[in-house]
PyMOL commands that place a pseudoatom at each C-alpha (Angstrom):
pseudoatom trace, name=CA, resn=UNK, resi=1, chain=A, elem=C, hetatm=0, pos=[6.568, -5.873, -27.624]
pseudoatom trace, name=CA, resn=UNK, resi=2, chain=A, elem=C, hetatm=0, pos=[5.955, -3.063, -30.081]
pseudoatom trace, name=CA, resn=UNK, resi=3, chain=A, elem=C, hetatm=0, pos=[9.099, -2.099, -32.128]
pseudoatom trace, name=CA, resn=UNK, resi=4, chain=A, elem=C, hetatm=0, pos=[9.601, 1.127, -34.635]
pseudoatom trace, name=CA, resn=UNK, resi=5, chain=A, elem=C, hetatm=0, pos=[11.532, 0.065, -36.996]
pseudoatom trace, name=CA, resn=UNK, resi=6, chain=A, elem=C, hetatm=0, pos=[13.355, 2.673, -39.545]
pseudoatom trace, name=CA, resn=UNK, resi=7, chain=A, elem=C, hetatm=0, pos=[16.685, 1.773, -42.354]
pseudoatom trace, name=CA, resn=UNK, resi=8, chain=A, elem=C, hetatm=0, pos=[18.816, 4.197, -41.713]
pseudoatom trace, name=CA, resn=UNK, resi=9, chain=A, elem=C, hetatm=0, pos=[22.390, 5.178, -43.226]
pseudoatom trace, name=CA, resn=UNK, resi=10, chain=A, elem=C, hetatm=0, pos=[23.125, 6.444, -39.732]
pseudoatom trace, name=CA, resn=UNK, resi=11, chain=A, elem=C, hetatm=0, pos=[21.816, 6.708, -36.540]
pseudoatom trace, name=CA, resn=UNK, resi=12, chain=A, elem=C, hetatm=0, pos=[23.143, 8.064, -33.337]
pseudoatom trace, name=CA, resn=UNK, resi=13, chain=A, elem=C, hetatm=0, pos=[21.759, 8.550, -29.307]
pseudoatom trace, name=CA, resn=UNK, resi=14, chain=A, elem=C, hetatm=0, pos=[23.296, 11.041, -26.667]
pseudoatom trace, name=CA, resn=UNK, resi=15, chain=A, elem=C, hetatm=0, pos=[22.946, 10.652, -22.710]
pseudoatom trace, name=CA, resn=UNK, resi=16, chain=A, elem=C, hetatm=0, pos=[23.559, 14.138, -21.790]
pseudoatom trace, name=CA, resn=UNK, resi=17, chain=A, elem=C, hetatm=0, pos=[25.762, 15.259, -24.392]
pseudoatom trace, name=CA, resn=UNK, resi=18, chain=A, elem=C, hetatm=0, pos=[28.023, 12.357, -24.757]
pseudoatom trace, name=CA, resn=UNK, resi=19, chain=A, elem=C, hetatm=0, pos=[27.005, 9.599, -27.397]
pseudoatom trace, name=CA, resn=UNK, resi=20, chain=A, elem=C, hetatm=0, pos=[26.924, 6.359, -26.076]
pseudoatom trace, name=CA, resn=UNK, resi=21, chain=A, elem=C, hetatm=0, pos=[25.688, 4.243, -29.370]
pseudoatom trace, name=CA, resn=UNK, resi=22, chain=A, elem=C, hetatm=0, pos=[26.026, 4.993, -32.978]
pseudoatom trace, name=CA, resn=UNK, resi=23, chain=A, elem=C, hetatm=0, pos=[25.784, 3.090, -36.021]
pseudoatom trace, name=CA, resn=UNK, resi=24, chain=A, elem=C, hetatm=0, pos=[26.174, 3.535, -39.666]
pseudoatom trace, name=CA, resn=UNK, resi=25, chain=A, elem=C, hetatm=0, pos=[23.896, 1.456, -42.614]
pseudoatom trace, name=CA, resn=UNK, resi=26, chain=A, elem=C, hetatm=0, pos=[21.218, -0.475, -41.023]
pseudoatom trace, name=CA, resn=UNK, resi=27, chain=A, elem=C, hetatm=0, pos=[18.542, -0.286, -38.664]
pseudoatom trace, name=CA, resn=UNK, resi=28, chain=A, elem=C, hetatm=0, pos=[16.924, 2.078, -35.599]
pseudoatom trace, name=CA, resn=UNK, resi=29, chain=A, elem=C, hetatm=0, pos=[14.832, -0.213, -33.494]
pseudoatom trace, name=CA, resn=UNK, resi=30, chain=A, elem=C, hetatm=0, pos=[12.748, 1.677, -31.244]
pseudoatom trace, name=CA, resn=UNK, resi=31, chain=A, elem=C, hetatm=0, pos=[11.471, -0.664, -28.654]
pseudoatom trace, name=CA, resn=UNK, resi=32, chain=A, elem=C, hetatm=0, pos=[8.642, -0.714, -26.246]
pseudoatom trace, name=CA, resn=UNK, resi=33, chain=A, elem=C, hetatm=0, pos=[8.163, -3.754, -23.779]
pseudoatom trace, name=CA, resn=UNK, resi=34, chain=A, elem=C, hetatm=0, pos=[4.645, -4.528, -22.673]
pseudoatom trace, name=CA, resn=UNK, resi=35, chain=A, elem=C, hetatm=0, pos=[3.108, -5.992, -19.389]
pseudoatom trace, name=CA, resn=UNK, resi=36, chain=A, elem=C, hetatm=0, pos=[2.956, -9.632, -20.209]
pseudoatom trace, name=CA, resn=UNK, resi=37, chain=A, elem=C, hetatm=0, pos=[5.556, -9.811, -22.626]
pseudoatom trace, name=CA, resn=UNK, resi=38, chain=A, elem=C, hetatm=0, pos=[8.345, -12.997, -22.324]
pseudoatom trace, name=CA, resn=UNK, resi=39, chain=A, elem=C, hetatm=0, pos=[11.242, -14.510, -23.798]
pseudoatom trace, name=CA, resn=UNK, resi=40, chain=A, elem=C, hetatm=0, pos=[8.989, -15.381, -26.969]
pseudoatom trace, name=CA, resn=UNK, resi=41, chain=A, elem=C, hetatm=0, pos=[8.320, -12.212, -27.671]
pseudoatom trace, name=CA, resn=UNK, resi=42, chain=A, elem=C, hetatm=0, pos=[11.772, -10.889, -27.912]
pseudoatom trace, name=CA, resn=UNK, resi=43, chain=A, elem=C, hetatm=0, pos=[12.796, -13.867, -29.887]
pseudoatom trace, name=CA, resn=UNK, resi=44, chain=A, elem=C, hetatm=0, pos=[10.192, -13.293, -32.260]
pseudoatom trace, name=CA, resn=UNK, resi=45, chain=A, elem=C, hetatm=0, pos=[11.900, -9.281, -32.389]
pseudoatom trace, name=CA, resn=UNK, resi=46, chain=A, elem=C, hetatm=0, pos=[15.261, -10.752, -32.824]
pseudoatom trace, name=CA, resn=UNK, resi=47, chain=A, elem=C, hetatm=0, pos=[14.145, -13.081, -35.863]
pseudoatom trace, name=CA, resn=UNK, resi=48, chain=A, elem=C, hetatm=0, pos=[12.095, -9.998, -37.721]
pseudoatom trace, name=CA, resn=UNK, resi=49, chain=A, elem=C, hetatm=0, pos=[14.630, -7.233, -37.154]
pseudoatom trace, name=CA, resn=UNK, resi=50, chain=A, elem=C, hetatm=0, pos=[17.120, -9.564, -38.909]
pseudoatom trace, name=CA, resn=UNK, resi=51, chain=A, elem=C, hetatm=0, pos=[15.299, -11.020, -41.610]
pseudoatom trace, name=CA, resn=UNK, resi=52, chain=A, elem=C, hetatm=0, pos=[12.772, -8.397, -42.458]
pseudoatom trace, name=CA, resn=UNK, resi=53, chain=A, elem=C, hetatm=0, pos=[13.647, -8.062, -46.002]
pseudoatom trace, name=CA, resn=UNK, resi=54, chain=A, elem=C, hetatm=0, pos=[13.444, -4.117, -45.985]
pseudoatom trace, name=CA, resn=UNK, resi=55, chain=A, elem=C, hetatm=0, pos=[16.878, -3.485, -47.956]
pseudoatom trace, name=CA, resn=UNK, resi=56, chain=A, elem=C, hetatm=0, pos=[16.852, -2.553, -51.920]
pseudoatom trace, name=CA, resn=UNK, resi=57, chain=A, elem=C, hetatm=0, pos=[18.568, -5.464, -54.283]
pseudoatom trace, name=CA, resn=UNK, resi=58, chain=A, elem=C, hetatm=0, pos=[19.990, -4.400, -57.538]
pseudoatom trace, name=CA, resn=UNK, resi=59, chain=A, elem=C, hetatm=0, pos=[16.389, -4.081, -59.209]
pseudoatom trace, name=CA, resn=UNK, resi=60, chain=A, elem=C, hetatm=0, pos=[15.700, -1.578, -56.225]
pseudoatom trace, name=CA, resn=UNK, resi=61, chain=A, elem=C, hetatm=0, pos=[13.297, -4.089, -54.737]
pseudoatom trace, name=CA, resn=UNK, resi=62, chain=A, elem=C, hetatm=0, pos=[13.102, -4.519, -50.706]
pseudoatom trace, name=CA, resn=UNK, resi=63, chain=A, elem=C, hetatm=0, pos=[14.342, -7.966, -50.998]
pseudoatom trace, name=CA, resn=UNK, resi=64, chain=A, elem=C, hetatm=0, pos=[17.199, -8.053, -48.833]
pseudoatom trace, name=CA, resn=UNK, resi=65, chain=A, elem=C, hetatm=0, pos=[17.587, -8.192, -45.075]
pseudoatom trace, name=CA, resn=UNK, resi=66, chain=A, elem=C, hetatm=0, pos=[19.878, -7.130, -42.191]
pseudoatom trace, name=CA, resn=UNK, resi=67, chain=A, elem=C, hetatm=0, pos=[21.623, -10.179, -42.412]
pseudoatom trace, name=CA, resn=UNK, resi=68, chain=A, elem=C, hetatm=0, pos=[22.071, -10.032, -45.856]
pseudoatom trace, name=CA, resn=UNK, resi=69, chain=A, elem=C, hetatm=0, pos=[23.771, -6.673, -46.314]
pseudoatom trace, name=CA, resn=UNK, resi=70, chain=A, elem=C, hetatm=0, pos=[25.978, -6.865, -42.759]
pseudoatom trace, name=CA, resn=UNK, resi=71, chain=A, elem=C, hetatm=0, pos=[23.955, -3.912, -41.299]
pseudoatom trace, name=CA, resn=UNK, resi=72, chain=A, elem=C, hetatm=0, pos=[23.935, -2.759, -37.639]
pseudoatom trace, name=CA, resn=UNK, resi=73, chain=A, elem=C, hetatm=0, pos=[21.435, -1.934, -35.238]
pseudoatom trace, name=CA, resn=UNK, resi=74, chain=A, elem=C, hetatm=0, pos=[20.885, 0.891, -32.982]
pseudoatom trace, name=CA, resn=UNK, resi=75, chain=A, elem=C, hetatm=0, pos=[18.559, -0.209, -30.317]
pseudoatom trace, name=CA, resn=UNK, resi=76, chain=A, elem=C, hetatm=0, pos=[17.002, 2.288, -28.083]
pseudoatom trace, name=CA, resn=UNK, resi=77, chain=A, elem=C, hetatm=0, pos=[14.235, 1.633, -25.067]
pseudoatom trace, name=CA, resn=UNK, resi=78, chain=A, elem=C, hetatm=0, pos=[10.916, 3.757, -25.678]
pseudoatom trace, name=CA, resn=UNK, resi=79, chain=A, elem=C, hetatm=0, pos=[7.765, 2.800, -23.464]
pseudoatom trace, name=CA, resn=UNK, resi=80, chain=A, elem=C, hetatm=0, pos=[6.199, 5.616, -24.703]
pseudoatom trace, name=CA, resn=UNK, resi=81, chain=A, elem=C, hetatm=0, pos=[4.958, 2.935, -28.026]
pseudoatom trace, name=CA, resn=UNK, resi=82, chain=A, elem=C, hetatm=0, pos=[2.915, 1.744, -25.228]
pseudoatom trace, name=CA, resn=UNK, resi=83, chain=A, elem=C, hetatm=0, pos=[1.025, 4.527, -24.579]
pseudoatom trace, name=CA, resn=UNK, resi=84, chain=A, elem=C, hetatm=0, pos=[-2.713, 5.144, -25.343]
pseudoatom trace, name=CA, resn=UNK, resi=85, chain=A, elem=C, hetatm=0, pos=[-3.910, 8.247, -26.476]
pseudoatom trace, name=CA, resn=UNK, resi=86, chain=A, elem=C, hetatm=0, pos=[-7.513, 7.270, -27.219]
pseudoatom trace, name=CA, resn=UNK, resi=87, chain=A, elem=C, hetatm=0, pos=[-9.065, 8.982, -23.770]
pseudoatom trace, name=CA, resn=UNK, resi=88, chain=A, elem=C, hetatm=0, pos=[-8.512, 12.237, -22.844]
pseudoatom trace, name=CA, resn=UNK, resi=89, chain=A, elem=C, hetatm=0, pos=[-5.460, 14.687, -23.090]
pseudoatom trace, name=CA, resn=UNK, resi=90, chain=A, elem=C, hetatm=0, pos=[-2.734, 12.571, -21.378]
pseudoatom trace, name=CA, resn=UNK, resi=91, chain=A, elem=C, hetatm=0, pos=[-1.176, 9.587, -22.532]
pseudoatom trace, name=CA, resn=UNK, resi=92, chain=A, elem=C, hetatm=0, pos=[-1.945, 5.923, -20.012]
pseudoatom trace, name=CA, resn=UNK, resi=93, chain=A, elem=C, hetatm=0, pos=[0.794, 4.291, -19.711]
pseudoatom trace, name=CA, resn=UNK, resi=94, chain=A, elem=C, hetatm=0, pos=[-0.916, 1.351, -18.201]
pseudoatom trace, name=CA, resn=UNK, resi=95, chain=A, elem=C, hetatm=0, pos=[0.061, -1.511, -20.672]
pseudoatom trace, name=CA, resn=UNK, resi=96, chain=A, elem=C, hetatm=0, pos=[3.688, -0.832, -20.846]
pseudoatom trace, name=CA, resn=UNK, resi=97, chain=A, elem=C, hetatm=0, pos=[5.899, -3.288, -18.330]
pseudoatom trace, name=CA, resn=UNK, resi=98, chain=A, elem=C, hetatm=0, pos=[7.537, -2.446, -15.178]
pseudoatom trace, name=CA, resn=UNK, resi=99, chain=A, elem=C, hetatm=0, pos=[10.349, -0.739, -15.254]
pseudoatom trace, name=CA, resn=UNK, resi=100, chain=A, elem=C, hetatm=0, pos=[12.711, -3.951, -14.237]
pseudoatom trace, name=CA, resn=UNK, resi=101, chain=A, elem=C, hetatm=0, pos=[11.134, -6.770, -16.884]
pseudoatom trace, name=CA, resn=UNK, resi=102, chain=A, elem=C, hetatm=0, pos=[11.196, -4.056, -19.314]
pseudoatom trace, name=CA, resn=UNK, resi=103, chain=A, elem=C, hetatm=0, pos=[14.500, -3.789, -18.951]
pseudoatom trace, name=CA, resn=UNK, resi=104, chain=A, elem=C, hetatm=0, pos=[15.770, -7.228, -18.931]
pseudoatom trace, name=CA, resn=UNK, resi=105, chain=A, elem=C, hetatm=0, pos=[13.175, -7.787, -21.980]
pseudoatom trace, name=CA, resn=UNK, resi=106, chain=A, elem=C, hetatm=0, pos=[15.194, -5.150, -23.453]
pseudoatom trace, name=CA, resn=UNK, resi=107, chain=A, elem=C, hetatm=0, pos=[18.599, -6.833, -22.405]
pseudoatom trace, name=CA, resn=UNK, resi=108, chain=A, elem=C, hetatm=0, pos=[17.785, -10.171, -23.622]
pseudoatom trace, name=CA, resn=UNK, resi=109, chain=A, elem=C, hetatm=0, pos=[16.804, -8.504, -27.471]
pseudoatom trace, name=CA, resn=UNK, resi=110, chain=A, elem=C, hetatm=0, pos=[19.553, -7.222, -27.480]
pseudoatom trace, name=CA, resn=UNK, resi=111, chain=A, elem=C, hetatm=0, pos=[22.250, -10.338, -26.516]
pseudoatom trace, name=CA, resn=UNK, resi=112, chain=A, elem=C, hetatm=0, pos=[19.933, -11.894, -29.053]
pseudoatom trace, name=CA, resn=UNK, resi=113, chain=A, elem=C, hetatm=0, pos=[20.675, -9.981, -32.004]
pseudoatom trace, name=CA, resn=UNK, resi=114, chain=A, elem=C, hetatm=0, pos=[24.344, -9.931, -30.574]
pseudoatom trace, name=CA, resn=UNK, resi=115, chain=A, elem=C, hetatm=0, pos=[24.362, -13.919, -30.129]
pseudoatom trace, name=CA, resn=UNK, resi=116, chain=A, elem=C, hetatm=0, pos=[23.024, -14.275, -33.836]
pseudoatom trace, name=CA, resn=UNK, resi=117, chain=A, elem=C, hetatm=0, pos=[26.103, -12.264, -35.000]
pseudoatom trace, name=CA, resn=UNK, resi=118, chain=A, elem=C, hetatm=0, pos=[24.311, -8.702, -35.225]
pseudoatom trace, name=CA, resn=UNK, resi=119, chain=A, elem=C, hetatm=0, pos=[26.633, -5.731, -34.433]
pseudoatom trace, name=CA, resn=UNK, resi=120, chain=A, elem=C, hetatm=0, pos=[24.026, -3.953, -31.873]
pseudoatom trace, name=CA, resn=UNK, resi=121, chain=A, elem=C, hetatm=0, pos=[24.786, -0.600, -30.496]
pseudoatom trace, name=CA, resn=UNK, resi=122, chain=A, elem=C, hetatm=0, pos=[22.442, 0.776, -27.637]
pseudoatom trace, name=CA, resn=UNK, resi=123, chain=A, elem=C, hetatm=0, pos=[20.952, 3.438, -25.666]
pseudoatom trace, name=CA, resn=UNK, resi=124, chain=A, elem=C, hetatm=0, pos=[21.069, 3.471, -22.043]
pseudoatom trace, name=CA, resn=UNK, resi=125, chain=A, elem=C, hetatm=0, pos=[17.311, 2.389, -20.370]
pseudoatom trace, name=CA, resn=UNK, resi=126, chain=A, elem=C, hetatm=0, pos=[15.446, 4.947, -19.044]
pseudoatom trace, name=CA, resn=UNK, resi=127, chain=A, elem=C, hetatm=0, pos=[17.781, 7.863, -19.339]
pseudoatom trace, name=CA, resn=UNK, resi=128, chain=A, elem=C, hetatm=0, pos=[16.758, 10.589, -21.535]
pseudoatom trace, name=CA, resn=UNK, resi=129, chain=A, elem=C, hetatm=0, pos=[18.092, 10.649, -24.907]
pseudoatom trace, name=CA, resn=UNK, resi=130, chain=A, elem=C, hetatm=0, pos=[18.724, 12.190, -28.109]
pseudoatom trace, name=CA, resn=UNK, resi=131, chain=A, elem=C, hetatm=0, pos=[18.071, 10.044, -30.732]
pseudoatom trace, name=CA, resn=UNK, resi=132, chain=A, elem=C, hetatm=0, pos=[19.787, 11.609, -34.421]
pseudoatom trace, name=CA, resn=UNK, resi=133, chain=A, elem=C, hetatm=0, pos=[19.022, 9.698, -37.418]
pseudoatom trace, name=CA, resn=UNK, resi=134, chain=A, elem=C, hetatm=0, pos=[19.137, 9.813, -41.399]
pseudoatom trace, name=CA, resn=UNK, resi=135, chain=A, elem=C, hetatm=0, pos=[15.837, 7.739, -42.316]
pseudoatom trace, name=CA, resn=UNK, resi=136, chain=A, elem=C, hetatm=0, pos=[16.944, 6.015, -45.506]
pseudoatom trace, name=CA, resn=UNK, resi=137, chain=A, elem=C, hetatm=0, pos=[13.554, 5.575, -48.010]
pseudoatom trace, name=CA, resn=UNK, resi=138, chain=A, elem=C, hetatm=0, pos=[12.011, 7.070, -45.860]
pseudoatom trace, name=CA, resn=UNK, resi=139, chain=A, elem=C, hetatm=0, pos=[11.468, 3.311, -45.210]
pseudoatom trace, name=CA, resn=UNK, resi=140, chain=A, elem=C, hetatm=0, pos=[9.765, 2.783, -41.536]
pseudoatom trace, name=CA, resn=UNK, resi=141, chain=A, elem=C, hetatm=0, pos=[7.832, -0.156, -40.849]
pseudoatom trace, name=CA, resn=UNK, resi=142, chain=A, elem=C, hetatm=0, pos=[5.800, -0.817, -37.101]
pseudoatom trace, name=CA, resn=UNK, resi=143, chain=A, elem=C, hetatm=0, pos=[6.215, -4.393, -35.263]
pseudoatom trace, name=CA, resn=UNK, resi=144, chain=A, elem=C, hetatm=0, pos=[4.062, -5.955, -33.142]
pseudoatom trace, name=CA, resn=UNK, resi=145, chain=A, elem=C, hetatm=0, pos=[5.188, -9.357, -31.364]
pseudoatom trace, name=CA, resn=UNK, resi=146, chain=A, elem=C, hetatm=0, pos=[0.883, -10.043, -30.556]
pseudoatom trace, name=CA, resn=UNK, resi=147, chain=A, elem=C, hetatm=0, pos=[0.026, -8.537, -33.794]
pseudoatom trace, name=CA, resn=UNK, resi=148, chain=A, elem=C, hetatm=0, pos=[-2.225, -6.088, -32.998]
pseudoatom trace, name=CA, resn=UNK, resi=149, chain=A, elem=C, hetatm=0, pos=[-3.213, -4.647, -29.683]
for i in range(1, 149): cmd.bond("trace and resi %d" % i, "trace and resi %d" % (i + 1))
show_as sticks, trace
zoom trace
């Protein structure tokens, strides 16, 4: 799984024109599922989006996590972290899942934040979206549950 994470103050996404997640301090957690990817790999997304220590202590040093400071998360399905750009003009979509385990990949992050405590807002998979956000930092970091592909 590939994940975008970004600390936001507040981040919002639309389905044609009516918002159906929004969240105030914490995270946007962009997610892309990959062909391949399992149960591990979402756990290991779970356990990083809430412990990350991204979050600014009194000193101003990223020392405290989502856990720590009660934030939210907004997340929102995008297979397009999949794609490869390296050949030609068009993006290959080739290592992203199928449509259904992506999904359920994307389901089961998601109970798992909720099961852990996590207040988890989310998009709706594979509809378009509009995805509104106020990047706090800017502070955006890139997750990868194989390291790197």
């Amino acid at each position: 799984m590939k994940a975008v994470i970004q600390r936001v103050t507040k981040a919002s996404v639309q389905v044609e024109g009516q918002t159906v997640g929004q969240i105030d301090f914490g995270l946007l957690v962009l997610l892309g599922v990959a062909k391949g990817d399992g149960e591990t790999d979402g756990q290991y997304v779970v356990e990083k989006v809430r412990t990350l220590r991204i979050f600014s202590d009194e000193q101003g040093k990223m020392n405290r996590s989502l856990v720590d400071i009660g934030g939210s998360v907004l997340l929102v399905s995008q297979f397009t972290l999949l794609g490869r750009t390296a050949n030609g003009r068009r993006p290959s979509f080739d290592e992203a899942a199928s449509p259904d385990e992506a999904n359920r990949l994307y389901g089961q992050v998601a109970a798992g934040l909720r099961d852990l405590g996590t207040h988890v807002e989310t998009g709706i998979f594979a509809a378009h979206m509009q995805v509104e956000l106020l990047n706090d930092g800017p502070v955006t970091f890139v997750l990868d549950s194989r390291g790197t592909r």
